[in-house]
C-alpha positions in Angstrom: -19.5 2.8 27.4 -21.1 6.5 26.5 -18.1 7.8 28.0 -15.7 5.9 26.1 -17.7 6.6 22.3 -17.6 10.0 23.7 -14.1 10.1 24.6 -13.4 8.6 20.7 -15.4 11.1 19.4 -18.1 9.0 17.5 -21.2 10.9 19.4 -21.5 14.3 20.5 -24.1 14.7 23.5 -26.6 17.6 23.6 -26.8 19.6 27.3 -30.6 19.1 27.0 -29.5 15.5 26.5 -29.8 13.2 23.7 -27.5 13.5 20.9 -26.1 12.4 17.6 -23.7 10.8 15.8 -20.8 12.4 14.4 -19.3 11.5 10.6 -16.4 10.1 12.3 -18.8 7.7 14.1 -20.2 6.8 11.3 -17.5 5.9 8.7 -16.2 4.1 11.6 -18.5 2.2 12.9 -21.8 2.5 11.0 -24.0 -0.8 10.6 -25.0 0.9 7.8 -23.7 3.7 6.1 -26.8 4.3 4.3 -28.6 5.6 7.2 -25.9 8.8 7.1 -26.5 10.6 3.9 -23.3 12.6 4.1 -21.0 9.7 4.2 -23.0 7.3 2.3 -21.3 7.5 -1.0 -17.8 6.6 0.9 -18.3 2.6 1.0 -15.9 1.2 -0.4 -16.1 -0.7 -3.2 -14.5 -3.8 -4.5 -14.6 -5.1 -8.3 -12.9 -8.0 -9.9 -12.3 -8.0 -14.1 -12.3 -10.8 -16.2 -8.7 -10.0 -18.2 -6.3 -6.6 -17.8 -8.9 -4.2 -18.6 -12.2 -2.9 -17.5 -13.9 -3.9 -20.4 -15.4 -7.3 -19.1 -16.7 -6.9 -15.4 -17.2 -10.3 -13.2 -18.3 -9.4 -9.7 -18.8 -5.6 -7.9 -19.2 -5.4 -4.1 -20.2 -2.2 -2.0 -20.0 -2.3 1.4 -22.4 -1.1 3.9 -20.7 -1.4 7.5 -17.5 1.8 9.1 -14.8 0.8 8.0 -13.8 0.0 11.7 -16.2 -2.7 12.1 -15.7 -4.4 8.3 -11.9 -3.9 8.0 -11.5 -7.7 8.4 -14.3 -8.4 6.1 -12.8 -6.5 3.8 -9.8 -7.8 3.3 -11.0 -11.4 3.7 -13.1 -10.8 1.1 -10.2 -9.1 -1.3 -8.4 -12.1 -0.2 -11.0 -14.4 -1.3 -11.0 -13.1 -5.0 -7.2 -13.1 -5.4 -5.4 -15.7 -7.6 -3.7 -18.1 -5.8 -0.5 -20.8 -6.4 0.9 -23.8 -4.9 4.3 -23.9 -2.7 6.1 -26.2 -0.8 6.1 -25.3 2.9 7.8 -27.6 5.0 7.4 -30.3 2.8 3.8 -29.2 2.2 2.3 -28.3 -0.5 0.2 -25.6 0.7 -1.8 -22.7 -1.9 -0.5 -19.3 -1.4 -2.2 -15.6 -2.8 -0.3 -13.8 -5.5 -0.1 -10.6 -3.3 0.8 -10.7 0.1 -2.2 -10.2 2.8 -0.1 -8.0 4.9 0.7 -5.7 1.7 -2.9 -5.3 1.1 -3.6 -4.9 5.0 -1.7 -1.8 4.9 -2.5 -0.4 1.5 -5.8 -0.3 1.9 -5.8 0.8 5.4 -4.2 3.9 4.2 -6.8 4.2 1.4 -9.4 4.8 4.1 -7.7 6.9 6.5 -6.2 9.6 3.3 -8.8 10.2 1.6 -10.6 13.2 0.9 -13.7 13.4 2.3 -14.4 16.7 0.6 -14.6 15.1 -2.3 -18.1 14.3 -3.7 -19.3 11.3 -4.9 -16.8 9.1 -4.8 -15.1 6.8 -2.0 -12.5 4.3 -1.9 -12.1 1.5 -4.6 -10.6 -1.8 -4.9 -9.8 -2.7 -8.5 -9.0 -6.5 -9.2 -7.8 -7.8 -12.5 -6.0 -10.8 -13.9 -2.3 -8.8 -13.2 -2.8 -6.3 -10.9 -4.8 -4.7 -8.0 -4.9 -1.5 -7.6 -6.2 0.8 -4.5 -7.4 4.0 -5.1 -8.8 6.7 -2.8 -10.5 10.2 -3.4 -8.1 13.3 -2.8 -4.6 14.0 -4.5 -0.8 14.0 -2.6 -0.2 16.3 0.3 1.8 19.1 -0.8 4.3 18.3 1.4 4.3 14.5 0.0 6.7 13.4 -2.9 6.1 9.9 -4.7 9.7 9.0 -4.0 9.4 9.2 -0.6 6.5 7.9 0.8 8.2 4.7 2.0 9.3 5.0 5.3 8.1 8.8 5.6 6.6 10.6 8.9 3.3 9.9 8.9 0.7 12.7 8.1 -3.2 12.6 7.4 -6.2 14.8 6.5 -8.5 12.6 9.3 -6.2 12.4 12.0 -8.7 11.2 14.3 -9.5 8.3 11.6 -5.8 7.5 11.7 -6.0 7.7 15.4 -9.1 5.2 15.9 -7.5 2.7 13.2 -4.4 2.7 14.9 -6.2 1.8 18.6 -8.1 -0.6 16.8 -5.1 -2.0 15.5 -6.1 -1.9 11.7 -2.8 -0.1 10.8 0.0 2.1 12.7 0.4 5.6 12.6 4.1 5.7 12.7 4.7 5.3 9.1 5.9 1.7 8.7 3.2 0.2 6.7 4.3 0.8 3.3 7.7 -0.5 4.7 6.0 -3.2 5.8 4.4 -3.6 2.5 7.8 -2.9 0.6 9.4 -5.8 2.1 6.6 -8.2 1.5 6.1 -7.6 -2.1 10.3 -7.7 -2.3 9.8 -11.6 -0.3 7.2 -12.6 -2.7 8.8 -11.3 -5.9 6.4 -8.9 -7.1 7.4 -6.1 -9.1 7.8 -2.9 -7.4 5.1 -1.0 -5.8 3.7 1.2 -7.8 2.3 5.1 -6.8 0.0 7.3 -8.6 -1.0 10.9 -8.1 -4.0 12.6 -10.3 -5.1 16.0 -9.0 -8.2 14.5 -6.9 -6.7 11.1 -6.5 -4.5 8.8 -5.2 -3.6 5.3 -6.5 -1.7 2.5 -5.3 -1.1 -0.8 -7.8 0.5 -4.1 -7.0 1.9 -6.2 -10.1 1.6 -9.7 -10.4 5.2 -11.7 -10.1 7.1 -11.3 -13.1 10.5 -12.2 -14.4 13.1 -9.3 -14.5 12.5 -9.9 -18.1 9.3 -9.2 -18.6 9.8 -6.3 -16.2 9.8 -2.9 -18.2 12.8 -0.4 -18.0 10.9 1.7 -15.6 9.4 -0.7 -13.4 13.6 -2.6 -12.8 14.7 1.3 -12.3 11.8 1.0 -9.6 12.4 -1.9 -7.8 16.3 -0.9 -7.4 15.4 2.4 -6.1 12.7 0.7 -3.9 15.3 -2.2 -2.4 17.9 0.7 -1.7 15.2 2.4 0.3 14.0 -0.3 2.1 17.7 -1.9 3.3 18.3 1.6 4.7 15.4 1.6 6.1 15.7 -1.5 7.4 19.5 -0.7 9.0 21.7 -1.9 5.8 22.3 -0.9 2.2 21.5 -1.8 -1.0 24.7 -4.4 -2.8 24.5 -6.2 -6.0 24.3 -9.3 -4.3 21.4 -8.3 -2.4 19.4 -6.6 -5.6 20.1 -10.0 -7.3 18.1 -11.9 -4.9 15.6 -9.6 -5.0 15.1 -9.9 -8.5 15.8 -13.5 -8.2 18.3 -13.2 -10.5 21.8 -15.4 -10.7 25.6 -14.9 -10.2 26.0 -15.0 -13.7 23.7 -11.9 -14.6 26.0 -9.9 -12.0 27.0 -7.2 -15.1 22.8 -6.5 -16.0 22.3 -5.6 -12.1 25.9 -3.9 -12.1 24.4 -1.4 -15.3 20.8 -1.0 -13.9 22.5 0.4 -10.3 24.8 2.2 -12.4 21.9 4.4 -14.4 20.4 4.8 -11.2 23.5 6.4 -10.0 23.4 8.1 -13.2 20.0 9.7 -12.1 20.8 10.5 -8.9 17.9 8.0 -7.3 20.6 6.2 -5.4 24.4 7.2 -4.2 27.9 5.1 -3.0 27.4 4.7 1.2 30.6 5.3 1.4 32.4 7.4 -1.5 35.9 6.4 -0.8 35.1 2.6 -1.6 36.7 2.1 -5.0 35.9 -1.8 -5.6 32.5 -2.0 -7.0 31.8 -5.6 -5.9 32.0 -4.9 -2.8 29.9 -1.2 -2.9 27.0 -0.4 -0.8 24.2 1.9 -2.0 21.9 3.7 -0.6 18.9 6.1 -1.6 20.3 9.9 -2.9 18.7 11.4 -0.1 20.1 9.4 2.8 
């Protein structure tokens, strides 16, 4: 068993033996963080709002445990404090969260794992409020990041040995298909688009409660096409207005309002014809600009 923690790179053993416990062992797999000074200020933390702001506070949650060992916890407990509504499964009626588990899953996974460590003071944080959740970690982009393209994009970290031991503990993967994964879950439970955020010492990831293409703003519909054409070619297919209707659950007869929204996003280059010698446009595919 030495060997193997060893081997992972949680201890470090002295040739006078003994030895210690590295900061990789520790955010991993800490019963409690507190006892490692250097890492103690990265728990995460979890806090629900009464109402869209963060004016009225209901419940705040720190956790003590590596993230390794209270992953599950974690998102049980994010789970736990999510709105919920009623469907009909299978002629059930069954309750069903607002935002999809496996969505969160891999959100927050990457929280952990891309975060700055060199950053003082401040660790990863789960926000919760009455229309949104957001997931923010410590750190800003990699350079050689863009917001448009982190969907689908070869995976790269500042702990790669964190990304290593989540991935063998089968918390996330480290070949760059969570947010895919993510993208098509929010696109079956029709939420709004997912939505990035870059400061210079952080990074922030929101997911929007289901709303109407209606109540969607102009920047948020320009998102979700953009989005859907990324994710059918990611996915082996392409973006048609058939398909962007169902993905904004929207009918036959508003065909012309999806036909103009892909048409400014041709208009900004976010999205191109697959094939440019297809003149019928009800029958055009679409794909991101940069395919």
């Amino acid at each position: 068993m030495l060997l193997w923690i060893e081997g992972e790179g949680f201890i470090t053993r002295e040739p006078a033996n003994g030895g210690y416990v590295t900061n990789l062992g520790a955010i991993a797999a800490a019963r409690k963080l507190s006892d490692f000074p250097d890492i103690s200020r990265k728990a995460v933390r979890v806090i629900v709002y009464n109402g869209t702001n963060e004016a009225n506070m209901k419940l705040e949650q720190e956790g003590s445990k590596g993230y390794a060992i209270s992953f599950q916890g974690l998102l049980q407990f994010v789970m736990s404090q999510l709105p919920q509504s009623e469907i009909i499964e299978q002629a059930l009626r069954v309750k069903r969260t607002v935002y999809p588990e496996t969505a969160l899953r891999e959100i927050i996974a990457n929280a952990l794992i891309h975060q700055d460590f060199s950053v003082m003071g401040a660790g990863p944080l789960v926000e919760i409020f009455d229309d949104r959740i957001e997931i923010s970690n410590p750190g800003g982009l990699l350079p050689s990041k863009q917001l448009d393209r982190l969907i689908g994009t070869q995976p790269e970290s500042r702990n790669e040995q964190l990304a290593r031991a989540f991935r063998r503990f089968r918390i996330c993967e480290e070949q760059g298909s969570g947010l895919l994964k993510a993208g098509l879950e929010v696109e079956l439970y029709g939420l709004p688009p997912i939505k990035f955020e870059a400061g210079s010492n952080y990074f922030k990831v929101t997911l929007l409660s289901p709303r109407t293409f209606a109540q969607m703003s102009p920047s948020e519909r320009m998102d979700a096409c953009y989005q859907h054409a990324v994710l059918k070619h990611l996915s082996g297919s392409a973006m048609t207005n058939k398909t962007l209707r169902e993905r904004l659950k929207m009918p036959e007869k508003q065909r012309s309002m999806v036909s103009a929204l892909i048409q400014e996003a041709l208009d900004r280059k976010l999205i191109k014809a697959a094939d440019p010698e297809n003149k019928s446009r009800k029958f055009s595919e679409y794909v991101p600009i940069w395919a």
